[in-house]
C-alpha positions as CSV (number, residue, x, y, z in Angstrom):
1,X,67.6,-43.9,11.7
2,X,64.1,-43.0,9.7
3,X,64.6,-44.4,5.7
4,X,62.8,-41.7,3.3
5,X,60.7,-44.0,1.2
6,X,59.8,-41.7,-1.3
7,X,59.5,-38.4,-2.9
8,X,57.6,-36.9,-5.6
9,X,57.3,-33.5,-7.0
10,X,54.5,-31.4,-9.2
11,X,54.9,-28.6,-12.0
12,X,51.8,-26.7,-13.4
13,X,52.4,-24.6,-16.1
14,X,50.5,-21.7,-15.6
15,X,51.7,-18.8,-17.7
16,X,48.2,-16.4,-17.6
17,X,48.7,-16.5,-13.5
18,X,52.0,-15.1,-14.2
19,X,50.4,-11.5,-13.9
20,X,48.8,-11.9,-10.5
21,X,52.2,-13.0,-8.9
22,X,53.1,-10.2,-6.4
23,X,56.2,-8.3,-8.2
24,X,54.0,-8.1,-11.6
25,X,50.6,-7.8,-10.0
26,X,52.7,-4.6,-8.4
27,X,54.0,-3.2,-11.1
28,X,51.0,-3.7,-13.6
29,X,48.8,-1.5,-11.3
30,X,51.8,1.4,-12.1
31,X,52.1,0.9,-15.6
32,X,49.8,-0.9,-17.3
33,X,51.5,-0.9,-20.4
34,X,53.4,-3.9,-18.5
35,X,50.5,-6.3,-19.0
36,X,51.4,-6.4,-23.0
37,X,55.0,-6.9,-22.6
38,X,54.3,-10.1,-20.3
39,X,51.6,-11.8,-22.3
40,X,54.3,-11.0,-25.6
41,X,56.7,-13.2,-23.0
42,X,55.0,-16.1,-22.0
43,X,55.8,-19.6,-22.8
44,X,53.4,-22.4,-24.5
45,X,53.2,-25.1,-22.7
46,X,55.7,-27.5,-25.6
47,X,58.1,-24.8,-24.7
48,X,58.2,-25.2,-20.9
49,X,58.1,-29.2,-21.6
50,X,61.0,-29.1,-23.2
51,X,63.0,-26.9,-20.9
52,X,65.7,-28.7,-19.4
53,X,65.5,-27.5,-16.2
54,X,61.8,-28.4,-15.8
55,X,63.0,-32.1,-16.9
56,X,65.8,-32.5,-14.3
57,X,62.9,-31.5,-11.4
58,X,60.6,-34.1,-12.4
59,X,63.1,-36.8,-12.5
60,X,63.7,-37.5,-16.3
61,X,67.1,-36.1,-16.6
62,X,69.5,-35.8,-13.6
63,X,71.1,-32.1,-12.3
64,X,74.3,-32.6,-13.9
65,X,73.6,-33.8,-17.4
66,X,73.0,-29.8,-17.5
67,X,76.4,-29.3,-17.3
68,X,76.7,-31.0,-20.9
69,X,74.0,-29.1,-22.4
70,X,74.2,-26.1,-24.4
71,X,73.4,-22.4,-22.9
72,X,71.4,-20.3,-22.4
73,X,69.0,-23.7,-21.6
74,X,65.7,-22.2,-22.7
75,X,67.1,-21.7,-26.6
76,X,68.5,-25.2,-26.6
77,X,65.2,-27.2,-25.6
78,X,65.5,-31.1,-25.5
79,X,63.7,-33.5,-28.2
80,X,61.7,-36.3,-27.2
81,X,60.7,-34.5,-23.9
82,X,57.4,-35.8,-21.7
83,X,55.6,-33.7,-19.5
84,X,55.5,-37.6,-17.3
85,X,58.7,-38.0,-15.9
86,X,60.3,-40.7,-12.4
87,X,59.5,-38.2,-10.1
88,X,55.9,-36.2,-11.2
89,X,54.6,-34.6,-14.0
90,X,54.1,-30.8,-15.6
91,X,51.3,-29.6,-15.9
92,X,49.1,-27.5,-18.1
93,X,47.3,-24.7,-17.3
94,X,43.8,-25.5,-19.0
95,X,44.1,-28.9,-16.5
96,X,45.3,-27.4,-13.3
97,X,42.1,-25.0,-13.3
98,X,40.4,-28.2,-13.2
99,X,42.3,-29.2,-10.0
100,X,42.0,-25.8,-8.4
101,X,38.2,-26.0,-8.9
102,X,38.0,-29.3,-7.7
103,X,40.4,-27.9,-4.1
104,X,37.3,-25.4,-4.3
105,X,35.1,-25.8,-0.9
106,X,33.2,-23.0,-1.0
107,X,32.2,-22.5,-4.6
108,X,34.9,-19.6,-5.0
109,X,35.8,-20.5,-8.4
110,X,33.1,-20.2,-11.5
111,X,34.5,-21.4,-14.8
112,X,32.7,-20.5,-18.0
113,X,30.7,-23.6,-19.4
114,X,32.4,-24.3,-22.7
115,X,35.8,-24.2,-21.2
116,X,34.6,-26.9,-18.6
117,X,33.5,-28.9,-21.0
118,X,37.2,-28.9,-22.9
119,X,38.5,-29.2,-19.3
120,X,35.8,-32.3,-18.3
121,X,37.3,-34.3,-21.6
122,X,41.0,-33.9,-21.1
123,X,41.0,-34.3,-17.0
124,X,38.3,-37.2,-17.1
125,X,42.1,-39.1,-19.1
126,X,44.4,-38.0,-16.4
127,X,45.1,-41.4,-14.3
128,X,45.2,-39.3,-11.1
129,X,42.1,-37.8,-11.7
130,X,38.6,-39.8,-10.2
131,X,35.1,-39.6,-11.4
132,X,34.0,-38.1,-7.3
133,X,36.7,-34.8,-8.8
134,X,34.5,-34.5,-11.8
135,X,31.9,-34.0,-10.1
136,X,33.2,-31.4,-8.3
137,X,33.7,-29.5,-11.0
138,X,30.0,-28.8,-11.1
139,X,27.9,-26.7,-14.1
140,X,29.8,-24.3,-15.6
141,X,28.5,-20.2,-16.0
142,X,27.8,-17.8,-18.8
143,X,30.6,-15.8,-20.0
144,X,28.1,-13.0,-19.0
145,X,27.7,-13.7,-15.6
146,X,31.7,-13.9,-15.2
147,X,31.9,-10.7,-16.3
148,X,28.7,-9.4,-14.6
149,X,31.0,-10.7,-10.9
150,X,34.2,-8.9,-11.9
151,X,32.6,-5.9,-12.5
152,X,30.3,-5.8,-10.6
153,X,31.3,-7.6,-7.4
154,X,35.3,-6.8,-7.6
155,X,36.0,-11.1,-8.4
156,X,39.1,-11.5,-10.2
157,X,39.5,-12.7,-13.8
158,X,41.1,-15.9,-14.5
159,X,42.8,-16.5,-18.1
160,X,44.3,-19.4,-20.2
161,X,46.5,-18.8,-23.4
162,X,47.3,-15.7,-22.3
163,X,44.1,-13.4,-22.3
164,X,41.5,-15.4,-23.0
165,X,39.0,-14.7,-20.4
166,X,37.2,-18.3,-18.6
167,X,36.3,-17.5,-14.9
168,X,37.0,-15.6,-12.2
169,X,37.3,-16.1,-8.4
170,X,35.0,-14.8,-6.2
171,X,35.2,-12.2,-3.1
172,X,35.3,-14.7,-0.1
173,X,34.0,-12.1,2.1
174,X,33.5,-8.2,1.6
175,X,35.2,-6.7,4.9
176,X,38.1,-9.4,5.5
177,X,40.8,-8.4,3.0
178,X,42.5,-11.7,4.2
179,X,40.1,-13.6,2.0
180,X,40.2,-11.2,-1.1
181,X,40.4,-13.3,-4.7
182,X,44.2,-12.8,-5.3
183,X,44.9,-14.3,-1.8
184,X,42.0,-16.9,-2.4
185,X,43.8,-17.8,-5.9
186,X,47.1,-18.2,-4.0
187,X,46.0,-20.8,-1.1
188,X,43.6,-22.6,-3.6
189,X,46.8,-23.0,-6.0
190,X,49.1,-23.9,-3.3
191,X,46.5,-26.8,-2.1
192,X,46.1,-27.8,-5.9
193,X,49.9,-28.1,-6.4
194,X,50.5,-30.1,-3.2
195,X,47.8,-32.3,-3.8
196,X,48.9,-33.8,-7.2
197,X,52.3,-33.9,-5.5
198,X,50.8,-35.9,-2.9
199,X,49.0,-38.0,-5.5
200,X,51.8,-38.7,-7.3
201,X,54.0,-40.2,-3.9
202,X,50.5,-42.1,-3.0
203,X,49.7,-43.8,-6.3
204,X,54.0,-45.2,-6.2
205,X,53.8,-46.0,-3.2
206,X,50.6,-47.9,-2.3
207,X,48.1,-46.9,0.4
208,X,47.4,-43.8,1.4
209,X,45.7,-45.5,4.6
210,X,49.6,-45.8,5.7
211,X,50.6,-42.2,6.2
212,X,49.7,-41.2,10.0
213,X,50.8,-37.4,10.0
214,X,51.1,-34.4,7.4
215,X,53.9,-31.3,7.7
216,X,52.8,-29.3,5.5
217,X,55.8,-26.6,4.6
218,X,54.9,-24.1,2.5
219,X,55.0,-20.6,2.4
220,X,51.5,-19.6,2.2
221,X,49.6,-17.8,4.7
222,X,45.7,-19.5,4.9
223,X,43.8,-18.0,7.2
224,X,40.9,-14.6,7.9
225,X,41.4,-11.6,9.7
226,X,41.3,-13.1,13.1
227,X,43.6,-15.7,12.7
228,X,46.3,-14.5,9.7
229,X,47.8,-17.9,8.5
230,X,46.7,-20.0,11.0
231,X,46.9,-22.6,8.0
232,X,47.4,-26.0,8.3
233,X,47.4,-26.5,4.8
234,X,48.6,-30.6,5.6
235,X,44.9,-31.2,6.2
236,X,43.7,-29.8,3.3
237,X,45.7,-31.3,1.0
238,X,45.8,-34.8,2.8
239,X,41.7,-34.3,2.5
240,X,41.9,-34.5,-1.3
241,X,44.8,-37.3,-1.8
242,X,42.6,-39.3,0.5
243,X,44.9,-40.1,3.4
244,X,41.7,-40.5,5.7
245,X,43.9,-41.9,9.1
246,X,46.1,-39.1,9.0
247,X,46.2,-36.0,10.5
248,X,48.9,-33.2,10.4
249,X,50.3,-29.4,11.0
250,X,52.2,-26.8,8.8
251,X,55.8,-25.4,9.6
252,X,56.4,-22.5,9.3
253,X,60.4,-21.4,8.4
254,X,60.1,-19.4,5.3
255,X,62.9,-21.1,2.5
256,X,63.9,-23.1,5.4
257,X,60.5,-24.8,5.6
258,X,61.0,-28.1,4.2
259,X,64.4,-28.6,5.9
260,X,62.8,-28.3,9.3
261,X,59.7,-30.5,8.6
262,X,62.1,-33.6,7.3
263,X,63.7,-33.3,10.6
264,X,61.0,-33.5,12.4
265,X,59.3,-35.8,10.6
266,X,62.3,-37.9,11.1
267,X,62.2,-37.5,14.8
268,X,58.6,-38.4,14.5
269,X,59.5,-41.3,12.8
270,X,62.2,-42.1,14.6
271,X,60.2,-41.8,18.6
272,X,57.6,-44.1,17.0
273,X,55.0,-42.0,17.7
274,X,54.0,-42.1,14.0
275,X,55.5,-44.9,11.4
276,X,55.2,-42.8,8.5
277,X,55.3,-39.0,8.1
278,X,54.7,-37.1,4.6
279,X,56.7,-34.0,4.2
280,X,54.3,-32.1,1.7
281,X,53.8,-28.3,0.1
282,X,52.1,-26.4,-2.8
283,X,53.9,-23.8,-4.3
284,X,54.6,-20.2,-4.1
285,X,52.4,-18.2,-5.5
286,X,53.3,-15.1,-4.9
287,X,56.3,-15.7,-6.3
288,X,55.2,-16.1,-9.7
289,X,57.3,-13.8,-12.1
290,X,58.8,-12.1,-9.6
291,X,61.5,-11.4,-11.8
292,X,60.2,-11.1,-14.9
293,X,62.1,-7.5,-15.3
294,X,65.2,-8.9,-15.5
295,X,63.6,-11.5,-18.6
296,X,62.4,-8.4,-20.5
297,X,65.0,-6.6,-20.1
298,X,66.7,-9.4,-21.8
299,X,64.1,-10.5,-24.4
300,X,63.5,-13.5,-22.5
301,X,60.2,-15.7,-22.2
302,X,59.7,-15.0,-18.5
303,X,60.4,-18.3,-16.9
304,X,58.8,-17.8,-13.6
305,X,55.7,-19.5,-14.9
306,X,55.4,-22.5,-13.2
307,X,53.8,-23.5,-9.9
308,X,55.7,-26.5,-7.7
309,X,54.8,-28.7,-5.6
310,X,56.3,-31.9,-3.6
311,X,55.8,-34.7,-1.2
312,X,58.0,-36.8,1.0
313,X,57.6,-40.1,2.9
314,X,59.5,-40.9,5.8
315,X,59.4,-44.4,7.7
316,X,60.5,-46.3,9.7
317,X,63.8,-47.9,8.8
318,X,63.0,-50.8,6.1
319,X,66.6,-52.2,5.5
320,X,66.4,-50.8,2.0
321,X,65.8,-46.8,1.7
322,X,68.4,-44.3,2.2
323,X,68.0,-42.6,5.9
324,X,68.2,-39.7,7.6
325,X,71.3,-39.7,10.1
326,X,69.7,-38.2,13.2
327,X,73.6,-37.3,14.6
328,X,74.1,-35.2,11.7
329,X,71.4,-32.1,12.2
330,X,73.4,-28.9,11.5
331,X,71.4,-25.9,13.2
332,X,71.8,-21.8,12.8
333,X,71.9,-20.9,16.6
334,X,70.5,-18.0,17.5
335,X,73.9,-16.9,19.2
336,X,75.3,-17.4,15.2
337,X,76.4,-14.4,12.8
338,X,74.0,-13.7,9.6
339,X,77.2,-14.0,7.5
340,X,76.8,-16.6,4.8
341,X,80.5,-18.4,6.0
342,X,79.2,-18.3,9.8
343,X,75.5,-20.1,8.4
344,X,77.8,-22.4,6.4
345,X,80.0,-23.0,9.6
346,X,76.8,-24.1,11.2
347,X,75.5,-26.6,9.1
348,X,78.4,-28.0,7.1
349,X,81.9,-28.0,9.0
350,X,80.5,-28.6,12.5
351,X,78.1,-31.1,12.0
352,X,80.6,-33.3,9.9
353,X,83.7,-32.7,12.3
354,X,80.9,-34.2,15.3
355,X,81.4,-37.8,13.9
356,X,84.9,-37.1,11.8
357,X,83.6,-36.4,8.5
358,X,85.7,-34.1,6.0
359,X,84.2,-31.7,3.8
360,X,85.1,-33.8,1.1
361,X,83.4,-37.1,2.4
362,X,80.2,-35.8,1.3
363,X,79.2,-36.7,-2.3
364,X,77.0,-34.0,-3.3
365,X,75.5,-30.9,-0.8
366,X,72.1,-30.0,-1.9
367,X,71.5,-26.1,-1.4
368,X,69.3,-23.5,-2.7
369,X,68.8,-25.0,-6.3
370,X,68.0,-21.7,-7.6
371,X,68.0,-22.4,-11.5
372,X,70.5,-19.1,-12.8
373,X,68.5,-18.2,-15.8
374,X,66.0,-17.6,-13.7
375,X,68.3,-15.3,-11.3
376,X,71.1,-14.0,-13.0
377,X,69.0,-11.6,-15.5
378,X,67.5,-9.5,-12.2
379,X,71.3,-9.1,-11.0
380,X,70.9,-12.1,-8.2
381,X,73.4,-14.3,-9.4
382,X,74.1,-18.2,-9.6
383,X,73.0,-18.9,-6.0
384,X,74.2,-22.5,-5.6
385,X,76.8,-22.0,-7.8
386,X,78.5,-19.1,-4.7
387,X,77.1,-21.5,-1.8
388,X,79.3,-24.5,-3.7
389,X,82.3,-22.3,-3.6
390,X,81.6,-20.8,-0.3
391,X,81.7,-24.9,1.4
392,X,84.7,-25.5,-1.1
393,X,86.8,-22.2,0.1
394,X,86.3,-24.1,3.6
395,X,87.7,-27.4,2.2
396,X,90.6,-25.2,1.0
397,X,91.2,-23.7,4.5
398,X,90.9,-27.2,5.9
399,X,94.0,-28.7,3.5
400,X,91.5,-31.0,2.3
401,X,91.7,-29.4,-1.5
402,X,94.1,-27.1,-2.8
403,X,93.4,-23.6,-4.0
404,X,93.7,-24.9,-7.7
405,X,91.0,-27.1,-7.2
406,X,88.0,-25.0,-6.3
407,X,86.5,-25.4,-9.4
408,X,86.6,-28.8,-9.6
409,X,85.2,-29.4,-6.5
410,X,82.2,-27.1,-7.2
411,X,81.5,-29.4,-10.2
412,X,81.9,-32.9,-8.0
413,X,80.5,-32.0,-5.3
414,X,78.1,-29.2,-6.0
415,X,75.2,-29.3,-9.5
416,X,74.0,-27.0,-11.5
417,X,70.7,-25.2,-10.2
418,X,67.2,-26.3,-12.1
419,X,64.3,-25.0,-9.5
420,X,61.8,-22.6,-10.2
421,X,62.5,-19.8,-8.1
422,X,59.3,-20.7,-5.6
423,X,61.0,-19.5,-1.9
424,X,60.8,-22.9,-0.1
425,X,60.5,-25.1,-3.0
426,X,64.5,-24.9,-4.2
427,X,66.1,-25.0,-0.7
428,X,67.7,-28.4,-1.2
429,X,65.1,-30.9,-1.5
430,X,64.2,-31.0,-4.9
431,X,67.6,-33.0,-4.9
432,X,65.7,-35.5,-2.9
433,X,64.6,-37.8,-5.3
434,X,67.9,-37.8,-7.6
435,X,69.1,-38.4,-4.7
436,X,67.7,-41.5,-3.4
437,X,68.0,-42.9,-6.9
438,X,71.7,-42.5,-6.8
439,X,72.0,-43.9,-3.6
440,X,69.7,-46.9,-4.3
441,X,71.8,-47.8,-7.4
442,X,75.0,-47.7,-6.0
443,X,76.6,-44.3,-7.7
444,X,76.1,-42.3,-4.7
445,X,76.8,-42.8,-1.1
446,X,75.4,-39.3,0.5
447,X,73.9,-36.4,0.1
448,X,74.2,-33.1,2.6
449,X,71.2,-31.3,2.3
450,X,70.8,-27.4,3.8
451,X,68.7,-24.5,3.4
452,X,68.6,-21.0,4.5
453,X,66.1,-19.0,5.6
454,X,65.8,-14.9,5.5
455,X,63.8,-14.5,8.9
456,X,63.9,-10.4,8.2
457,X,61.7,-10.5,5.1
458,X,58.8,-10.6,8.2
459,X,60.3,-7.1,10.1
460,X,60.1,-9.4,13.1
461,X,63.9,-10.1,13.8
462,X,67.1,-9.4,11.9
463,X,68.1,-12.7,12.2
464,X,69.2,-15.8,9.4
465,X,67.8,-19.2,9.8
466,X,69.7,-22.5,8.7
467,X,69.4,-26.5,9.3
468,X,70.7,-29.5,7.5
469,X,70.7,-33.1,7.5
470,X,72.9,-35.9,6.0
471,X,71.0,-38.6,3.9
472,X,73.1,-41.5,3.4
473,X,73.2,-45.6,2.1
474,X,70.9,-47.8,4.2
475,X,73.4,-50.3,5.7
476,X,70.5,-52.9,6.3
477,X,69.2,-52.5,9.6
478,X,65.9,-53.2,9.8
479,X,63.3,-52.0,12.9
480,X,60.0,-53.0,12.6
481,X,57.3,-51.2,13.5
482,X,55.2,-51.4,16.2
């Protein structure tokens, strides 16, 4: 059984991208009135600091000390927060232009020369950050020129604190809307986000000369109007975190993408064909704001402002890491119903009855970790909060738990959700790393981790998508590698 060595995650806190995300981007170019209300409804970056879901995903507080914490969660903000935390950091916006220029190949990106220089003396401090990524920041423009290329040459303006204009993204070519600036922006952020994740899992973890192969599992779509996201945004990213001996492929599963790539990295792993796989992806996006109706509605910041990222290492078995039980893969046939019990059926009760497991053996299930206030202001509800009572109703029918005590399984066995709603980015692994922390200190002795996938949002089939894994204690069987 593969051991997962590591996992690290990334937050950039990018508030003036907020208005390219697809849902505002949308409605801006209806009404722009809209533009106001959004930059009136952003967050600073102290605020989404100290936002205690944004602390939970980077590892400095775990998923259930939000059940002891005041609501709503982004008027009760925590003291003494760091942007640094176990698992990654957060990220602020002036900085993460910095990394996005430095993801930039093909001189896409021109920043404005006195906002490099501020950028040049903060990121030059970062510890992740190398004098050969200065560089590629290169010279810097005149405010002029920026605004000669966006109105002039249709590039697309690019803002910090809100409306304060410091670049813009070029056209990457004039007849292939695939490579317009807003998709350019997308990919370019994606790459940036998963390469500080990937950073952050190589600098805990030692050389990056170890990792063999890169899944990359995001939900972008890289790629020109010949080959629509033909991708492999693994390569790109592994390019810039310097893990020269690898080489690597994307997977494509919408949410379900990071599921599926830990499964087969673990087969990977487990075959020997490679000794140690990274599981890696930028974020989404597109997904940026996408319900920011539901925040103003509410007079809410909007709180779909931050870009993730993460990274995951999977080895061979070192006698010491949690690992991946390759008899437990729960799988959404095709033959299946789309009904969330039947998806459920799939990957909780049958895999678990195949090696006599009950429902209640598992310690935690890791889900869609949809954080509700992110959700539940748009009308979508508390999304792990139903798939928690969903697997406990089967416990119920089971006799494992009575009726009475639905509840108190959902708070045992289920958490509260804390992930930015970024498509694949919530579906069950940013539990990862709480996850092998728990298990390596002894509090925890598995975790059941699914996701679920909406294959109809590409009008190709009508069909749901589902697969899950069990992660549990590392007895102490060691293989060596080859």
């Amino acid at each position: 059984m593969p051991a997962v060595r590591g996992v690290t995650y990334f937050l950039a806190h990018v508030p003036s991208m907020v208005r390219y995300g697809s849902k505002p981007f949308r409605e801006i170019s209806n009404n722009n009135s809209l533009l106001n209300q959004i930059l009136q409804h952003l967050r600073s970056f102290e605020e989404a600091v100290v936002y205690p879901p944004n602390q939970v995903f980077i590892g400095n507080l775990e998923p259930d000390d939000l059940v002891r914490l005041p609501l709503p969660w982004h008027k009760n903000p925590l003291a003494n927060a760091s942007r640094w935390g176990d698992f990654g950091e957060i990220m602020p916006e002036k900085e993460f232009y910095g990394i996005v220029k430095i993801c930039d190949e093909f001189d896409l990106v021109l920043l404005e020369e006195k906002f490099l220089q501020e950028l040049v003396s903060v990121l030059k401090n970062h510890p992740l950050v190398t004098e050969k990524d200065i560089n590629r920041l290169k010279e810097g423009v005149s405010i002029n020129e920026i605004q000669r290329k966006i109105e002039k040459e249709g590039a697309l303006p690019l803002y910090v604190e809100g409306d304060r204009l410091i670049g813009c993204l070029k056209v990457g070519h004039e007849e292939d809307p695939n490579l317009a600036p807003i998709f350019l922006l997308e990919n370019l952020s994606c790459r940036a986000s998963g390469v500080m994740a990937l950073r952050h899992l190589v600098s805990r973890l030692g050389s990056a000369d170890e990792i063999d192969y890169l899944l990359g599992c995001g939900e972008e779509a890289v790629g020109d109007r010949y080959n629509r996201g033909g991708g492999n945004m693994a390569k790109a990213i592994g390019e810039l975190a310097a893990c020269l001996r690898a080489t690597g492929a994307d997977v494509k599963a919408f949410c379900c993408g990071p599921v599926h790539a830990m499964i087969i990295a673990a087969g990977l792993v487990s075959s020997g064909l490679f000794n140690n796989v990274v599981v890696v992806a930028g974020g989404s996006f597109a997904k940026m704001g996408m319900k920011f109706q539901g925040h103003l509605r509410n007079d809410m910041p909007i709180l779909e402002d931050v870009l993730a990222g993460l990274a995951v290492l999977i080895s061979q078995n070192d006698g010491r890491n949690p690992v991946i039980r390759l008899d437990s893969i729960g799988k959404h046939e095709i033959r299946a119903g789309s009904s969330q019990q039947e998806i459920l059926r799939n990957l909780v009760i049958e895999p678990l009855s195949r090696f006599g497991m009950k429902i209640t053996d598992v310690d935690k299930y890791a889900t869609e970790m949809h954080n509700p206030e992110l959700t539940e202001p748009q009308g979508s509800g508390n999304v792990p909060r139903n798939n928690y009572r969903i697997i406990g109703s089967f416990a119920v029918l089971n006799h494992e738990i009575d009726k009475s005590e639905l509840e108190n399984f959902i708070l045992t066995h289920g958490m509260p959700g804390f992930a930015p709603t970024q498509g694949h980015i919530p579906s069950a692994v940013p539990v990862l790393g709480h996850s092998l922390r728990a298990i390596l200190s002894g509090r925890m002795r598995n975790t059941m981790f699914l996701a679920k996938g909406s294959l109809f949002l590409g009008r190709m089939t009508q069909l749901s998508d589902g697969v899950s894994f069990l992660l549990e204690k590392n007895e102490g069987e060691k293989r060596d590698a080859d």
